[in-house]
PAVEXBA-722603 format. One record per atom (N, C-alpha, C): residue in three letters; chain; x, y, z. Coordinates in steps of 0.001 Angstrom, whole numbers, always signed. Layout:
// residues N
  rest  kette        X        Y        Z
   Ala      A        X        Y        Z
...
//
This chain:
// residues 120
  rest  kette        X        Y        Z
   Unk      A  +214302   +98156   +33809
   Unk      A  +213161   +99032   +33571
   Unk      A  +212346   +98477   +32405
   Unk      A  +210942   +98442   +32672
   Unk      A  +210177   +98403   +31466
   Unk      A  +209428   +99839   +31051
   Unk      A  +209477   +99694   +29722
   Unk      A  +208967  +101049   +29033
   Unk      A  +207797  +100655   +28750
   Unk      A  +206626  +101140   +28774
   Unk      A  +205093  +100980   +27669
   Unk      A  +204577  +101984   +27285
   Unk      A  +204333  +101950   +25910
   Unk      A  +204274  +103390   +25363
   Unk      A  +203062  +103169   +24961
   Unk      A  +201519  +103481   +25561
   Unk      A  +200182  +103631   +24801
   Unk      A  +200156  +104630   +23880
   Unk      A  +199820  +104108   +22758
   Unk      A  +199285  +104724   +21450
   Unk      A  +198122  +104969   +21515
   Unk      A  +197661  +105948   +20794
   Unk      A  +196386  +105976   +20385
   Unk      A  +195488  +104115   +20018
   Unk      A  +194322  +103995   +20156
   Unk      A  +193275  +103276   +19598
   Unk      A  +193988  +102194   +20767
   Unk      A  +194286  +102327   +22065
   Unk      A  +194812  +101519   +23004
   Unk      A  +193445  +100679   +23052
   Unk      A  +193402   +99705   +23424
   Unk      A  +191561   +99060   +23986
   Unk      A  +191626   +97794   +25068
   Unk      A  +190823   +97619   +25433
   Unk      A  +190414   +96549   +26261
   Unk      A  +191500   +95575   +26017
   Unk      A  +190851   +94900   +25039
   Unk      A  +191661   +93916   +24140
   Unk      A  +193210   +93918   +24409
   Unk      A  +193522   +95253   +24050
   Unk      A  +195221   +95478   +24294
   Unk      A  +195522   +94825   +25779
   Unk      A  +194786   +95682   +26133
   Unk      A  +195440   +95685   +27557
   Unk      A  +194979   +94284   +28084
   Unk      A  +193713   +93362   +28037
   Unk      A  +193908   +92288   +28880
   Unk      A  +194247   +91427   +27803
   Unk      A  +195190   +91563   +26646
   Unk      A  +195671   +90456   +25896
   Unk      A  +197288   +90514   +25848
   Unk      A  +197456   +91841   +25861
   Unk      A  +198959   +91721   +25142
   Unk      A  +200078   +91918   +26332
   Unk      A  +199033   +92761   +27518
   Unk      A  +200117   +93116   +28624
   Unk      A  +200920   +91858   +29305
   Unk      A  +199681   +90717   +29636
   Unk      A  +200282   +89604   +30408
   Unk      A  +200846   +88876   +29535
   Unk      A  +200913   +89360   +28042
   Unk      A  +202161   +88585   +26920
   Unk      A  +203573   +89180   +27332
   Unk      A  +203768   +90087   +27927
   Unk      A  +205299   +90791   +28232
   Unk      A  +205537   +89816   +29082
   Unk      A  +204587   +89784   +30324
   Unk      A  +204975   +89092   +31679
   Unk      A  +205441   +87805   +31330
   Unk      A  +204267   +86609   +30420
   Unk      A  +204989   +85279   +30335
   Unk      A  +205917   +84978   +29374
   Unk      A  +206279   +86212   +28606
   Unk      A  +207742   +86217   +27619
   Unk      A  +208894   +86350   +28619
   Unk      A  +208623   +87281   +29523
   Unk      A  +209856   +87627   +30104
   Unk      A  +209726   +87708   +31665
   Unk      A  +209620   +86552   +32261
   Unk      A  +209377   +86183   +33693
   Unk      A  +210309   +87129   +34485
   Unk      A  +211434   +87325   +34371
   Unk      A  +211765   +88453   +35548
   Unk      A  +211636   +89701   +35116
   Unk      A  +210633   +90108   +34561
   Unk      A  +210212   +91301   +34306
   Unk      A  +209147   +91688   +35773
   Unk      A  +208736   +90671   +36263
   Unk      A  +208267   +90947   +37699
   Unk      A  +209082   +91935   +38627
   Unk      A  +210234   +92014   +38613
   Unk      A  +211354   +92842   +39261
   Unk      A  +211136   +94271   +38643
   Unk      A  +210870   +94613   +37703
   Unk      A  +211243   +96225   +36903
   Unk      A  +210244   +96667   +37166
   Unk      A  +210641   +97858   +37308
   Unk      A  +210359   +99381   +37705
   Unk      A  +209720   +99695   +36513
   Unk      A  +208702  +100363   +36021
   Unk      A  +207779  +100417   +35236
   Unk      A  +207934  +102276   +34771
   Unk      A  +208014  +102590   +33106
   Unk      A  +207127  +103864   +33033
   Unk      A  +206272  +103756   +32080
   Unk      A  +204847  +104003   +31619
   Unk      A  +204001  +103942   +31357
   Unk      A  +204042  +105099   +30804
   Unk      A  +204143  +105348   +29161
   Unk      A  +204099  +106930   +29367
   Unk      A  +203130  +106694   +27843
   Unk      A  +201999  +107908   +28355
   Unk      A  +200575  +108113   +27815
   Unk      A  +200483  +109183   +27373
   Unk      A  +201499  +110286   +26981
   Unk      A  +201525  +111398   +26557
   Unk      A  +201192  +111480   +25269
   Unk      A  +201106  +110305   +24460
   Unk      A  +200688  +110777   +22875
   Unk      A  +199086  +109854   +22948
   Unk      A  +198819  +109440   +23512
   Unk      A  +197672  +109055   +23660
   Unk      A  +196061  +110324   +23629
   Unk      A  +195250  +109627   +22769
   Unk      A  +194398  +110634   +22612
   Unk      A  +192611  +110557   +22835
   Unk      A  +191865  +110708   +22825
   Unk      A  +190941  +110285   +22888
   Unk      A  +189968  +109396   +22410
   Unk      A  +190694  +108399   +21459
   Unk      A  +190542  +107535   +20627
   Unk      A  +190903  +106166   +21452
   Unk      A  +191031  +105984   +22296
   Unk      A  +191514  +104492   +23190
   Unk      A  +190000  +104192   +23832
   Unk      A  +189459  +103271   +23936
   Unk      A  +188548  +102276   +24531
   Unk      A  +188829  +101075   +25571
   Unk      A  +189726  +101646   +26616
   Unk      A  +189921  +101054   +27409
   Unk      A  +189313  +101238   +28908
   Unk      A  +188657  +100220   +29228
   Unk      A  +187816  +100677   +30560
   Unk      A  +188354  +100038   +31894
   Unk      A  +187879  +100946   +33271
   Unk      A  +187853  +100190   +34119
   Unk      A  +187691   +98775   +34363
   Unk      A  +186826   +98562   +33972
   Unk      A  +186411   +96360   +33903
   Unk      A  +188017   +95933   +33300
   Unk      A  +188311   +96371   +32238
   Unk      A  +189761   +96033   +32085
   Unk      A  +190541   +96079   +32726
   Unk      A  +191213   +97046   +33109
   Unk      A  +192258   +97593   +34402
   Unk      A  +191676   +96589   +35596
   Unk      A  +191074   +96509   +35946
   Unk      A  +190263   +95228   +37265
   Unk      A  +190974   +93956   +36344
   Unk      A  +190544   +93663   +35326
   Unk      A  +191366   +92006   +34817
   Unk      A  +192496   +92064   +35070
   Unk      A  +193112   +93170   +34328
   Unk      A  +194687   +93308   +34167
   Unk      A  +195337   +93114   +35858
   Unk      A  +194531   +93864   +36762
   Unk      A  +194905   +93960   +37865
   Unk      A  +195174   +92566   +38533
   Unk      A  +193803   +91509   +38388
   Unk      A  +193651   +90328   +38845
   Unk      A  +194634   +89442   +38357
   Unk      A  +194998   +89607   +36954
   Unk      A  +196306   +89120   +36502
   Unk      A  +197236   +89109   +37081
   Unk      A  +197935   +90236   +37571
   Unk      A  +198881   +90632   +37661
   Unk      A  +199179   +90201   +39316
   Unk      A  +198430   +90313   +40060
   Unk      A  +198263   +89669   +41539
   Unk      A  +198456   +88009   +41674
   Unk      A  +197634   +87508   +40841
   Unk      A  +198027   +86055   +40235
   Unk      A  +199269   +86090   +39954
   Unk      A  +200049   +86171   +39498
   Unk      A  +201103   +86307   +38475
   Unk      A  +202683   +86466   +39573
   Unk      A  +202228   +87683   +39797
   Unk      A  +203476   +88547   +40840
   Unk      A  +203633   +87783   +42330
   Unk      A  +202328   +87593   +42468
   Unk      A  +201944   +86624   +44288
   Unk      A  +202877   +87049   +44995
   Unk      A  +202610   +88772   +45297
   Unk      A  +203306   +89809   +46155
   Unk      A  +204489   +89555   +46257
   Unk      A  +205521   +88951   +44938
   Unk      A  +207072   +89116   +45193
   Unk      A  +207344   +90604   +44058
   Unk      A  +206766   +91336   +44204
   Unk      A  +207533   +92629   +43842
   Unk      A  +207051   +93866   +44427
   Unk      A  +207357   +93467   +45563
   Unk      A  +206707   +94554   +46849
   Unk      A  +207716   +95790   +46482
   Unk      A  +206871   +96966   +46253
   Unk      A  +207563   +98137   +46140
   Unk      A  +207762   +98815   +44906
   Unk      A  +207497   +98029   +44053
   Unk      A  +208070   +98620   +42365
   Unk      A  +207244   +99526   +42136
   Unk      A  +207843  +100368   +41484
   Unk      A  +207441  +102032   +41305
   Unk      A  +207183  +101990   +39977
   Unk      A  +206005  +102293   +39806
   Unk      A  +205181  +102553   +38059
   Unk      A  +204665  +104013   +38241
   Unk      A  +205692  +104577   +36841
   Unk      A  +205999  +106043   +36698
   Unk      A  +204967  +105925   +35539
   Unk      A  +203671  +106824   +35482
   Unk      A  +202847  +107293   +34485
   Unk      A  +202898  +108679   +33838
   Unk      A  +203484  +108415   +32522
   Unk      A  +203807  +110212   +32067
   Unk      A  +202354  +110560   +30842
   Unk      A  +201590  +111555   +31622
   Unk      A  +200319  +111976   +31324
   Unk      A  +200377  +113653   +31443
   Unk      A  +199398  +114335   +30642
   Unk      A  +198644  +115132   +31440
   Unk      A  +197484  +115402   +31313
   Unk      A  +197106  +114299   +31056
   Unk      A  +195777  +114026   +31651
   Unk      A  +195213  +114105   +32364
   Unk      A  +194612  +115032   +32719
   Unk      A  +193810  +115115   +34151
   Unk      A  +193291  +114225   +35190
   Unk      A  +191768  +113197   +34149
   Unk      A  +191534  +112398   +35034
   Unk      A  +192479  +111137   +34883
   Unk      A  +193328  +110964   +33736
   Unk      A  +194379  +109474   +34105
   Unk      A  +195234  +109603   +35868
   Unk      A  +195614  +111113   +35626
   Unk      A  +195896  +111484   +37461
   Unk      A  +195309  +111056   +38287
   Unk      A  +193800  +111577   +37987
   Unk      A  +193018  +111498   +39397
   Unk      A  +192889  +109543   +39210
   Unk      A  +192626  +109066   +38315
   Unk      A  +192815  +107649   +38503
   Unk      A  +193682  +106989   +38821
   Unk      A  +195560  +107270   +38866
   Unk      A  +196440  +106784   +39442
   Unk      A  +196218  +107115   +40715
   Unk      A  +196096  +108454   +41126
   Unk      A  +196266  +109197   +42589
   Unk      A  +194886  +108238   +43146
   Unk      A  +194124  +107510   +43082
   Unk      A  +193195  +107319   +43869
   Unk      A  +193005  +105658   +43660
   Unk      A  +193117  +105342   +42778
   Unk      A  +192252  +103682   +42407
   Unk      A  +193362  +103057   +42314
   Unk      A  +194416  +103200   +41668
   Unk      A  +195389  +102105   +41529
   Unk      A  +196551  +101363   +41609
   Unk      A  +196615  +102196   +42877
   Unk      A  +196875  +101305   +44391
   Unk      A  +196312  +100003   +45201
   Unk      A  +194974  +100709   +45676
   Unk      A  +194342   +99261   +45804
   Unk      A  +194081   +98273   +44853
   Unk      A  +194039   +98009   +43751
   Unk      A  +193965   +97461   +42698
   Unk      A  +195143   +96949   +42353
   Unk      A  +196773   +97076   +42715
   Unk      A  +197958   +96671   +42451
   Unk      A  +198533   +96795   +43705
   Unk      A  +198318   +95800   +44566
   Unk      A  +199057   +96232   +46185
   Unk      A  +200300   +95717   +45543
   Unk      A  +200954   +96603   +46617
   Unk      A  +202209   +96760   +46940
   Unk      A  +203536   +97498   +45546
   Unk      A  +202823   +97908   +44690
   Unk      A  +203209   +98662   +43558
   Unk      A  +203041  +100204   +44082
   Unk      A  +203725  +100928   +44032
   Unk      A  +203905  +102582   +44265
   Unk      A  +203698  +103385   +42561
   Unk      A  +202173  +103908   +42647
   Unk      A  +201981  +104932   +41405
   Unk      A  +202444  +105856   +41617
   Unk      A  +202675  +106778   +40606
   Unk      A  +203139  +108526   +40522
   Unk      A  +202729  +108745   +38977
   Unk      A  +202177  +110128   +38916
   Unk      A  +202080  +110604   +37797
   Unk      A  +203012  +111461   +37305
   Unk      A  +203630  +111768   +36054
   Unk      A  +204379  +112797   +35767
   Unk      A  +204110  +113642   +34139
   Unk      A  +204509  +115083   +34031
   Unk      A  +204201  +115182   +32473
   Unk      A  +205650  +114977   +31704
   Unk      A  +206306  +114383   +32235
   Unk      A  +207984  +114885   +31791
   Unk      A  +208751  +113051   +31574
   Unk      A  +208818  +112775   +31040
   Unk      A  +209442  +111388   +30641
   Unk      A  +210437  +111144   +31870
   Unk      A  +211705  +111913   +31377
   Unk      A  +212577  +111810   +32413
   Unk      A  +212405  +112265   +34007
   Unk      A  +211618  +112648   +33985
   Unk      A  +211495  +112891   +35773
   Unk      A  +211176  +111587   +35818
   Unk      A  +210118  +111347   +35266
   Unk      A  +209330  +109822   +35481
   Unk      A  +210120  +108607   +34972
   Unk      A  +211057  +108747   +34549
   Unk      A  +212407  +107329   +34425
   Unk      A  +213299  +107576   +35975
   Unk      A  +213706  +108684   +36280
   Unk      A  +214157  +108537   +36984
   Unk      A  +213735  +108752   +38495
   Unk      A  +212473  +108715   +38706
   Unk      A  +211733  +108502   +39792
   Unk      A  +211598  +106855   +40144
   Unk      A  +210850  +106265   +38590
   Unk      A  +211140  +105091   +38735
   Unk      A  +212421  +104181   +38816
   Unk      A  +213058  +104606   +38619
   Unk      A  +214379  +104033   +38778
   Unk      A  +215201  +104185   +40250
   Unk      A  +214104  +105050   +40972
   Unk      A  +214749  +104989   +43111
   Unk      A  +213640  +103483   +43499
   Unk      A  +212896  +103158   +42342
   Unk      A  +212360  +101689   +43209
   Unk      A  +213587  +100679   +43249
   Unk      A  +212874   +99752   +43981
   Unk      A  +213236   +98420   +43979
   Unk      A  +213798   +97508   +42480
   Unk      A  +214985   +97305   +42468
   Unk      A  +215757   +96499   +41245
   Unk      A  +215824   +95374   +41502
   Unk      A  +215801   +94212   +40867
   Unk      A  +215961   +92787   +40664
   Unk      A  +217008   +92480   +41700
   Unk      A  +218322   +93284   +41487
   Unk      A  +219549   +92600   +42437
   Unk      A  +219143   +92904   +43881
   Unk      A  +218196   +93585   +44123
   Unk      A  +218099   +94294   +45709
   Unk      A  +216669   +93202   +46389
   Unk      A  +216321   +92145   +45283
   Unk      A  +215098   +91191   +45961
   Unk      A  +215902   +90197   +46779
//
């Protein structure tokens, strides 16, 4: 499992600099099940769509559809971060399964019925 915990003052920058630093530190991190949890996050982050599109293009590069299935658990309650998992970012990360949750542990252990490294 990978954990990512957005903080406040999250930005662009973060996200298309530091995320694909996890990936080429730790190459079979392609295998893990993801939670993303955004619950202390506040309205102070500057991170945009045009970003999430890089990050995305990255990550397609990168993965070259060997982690068909991995489940990225987002713990929000955020309204529209919802309506943006539930709708956009899917197509934008094929073959990755989103879910939103407000509860940490539902959302560890949702992500944790994906796909594991030993089961590729």
């Amino acid at each position: 499992m990978l954990f990512i915990d957005l903080a406040s003052g999250f930005t662009d920058y973060d996200l298309t600099k530091h995320i694909p630093t996890i990936w080429k530190e730790n190459p079979d991190i392609i295998w893990f099940n993801v939670v993303v949890d955004q619950h202390r996050n506040d309205e102070t982050n500057n991170w945009s769509w045009n970003g999430l599109l890089t990050i995305a293009q990255e990550w397609q590069a990168y993965a070259q559809g060997r982690n068909s299935g991995k489940h990225v658990a987002i713990v929000t309650e955020n309204y529209w971060i919802t309506q943006l998992v539930n709708k956009a970012l899917g197509p934008i990360f094929p073959g990755s399964t989103f879910k939103c949750f407000k509860d940490h542990a539902e959302a560890t252990a949702w992500a944790l019925t994906g796909p594991r490294p030993e089961m590729q």
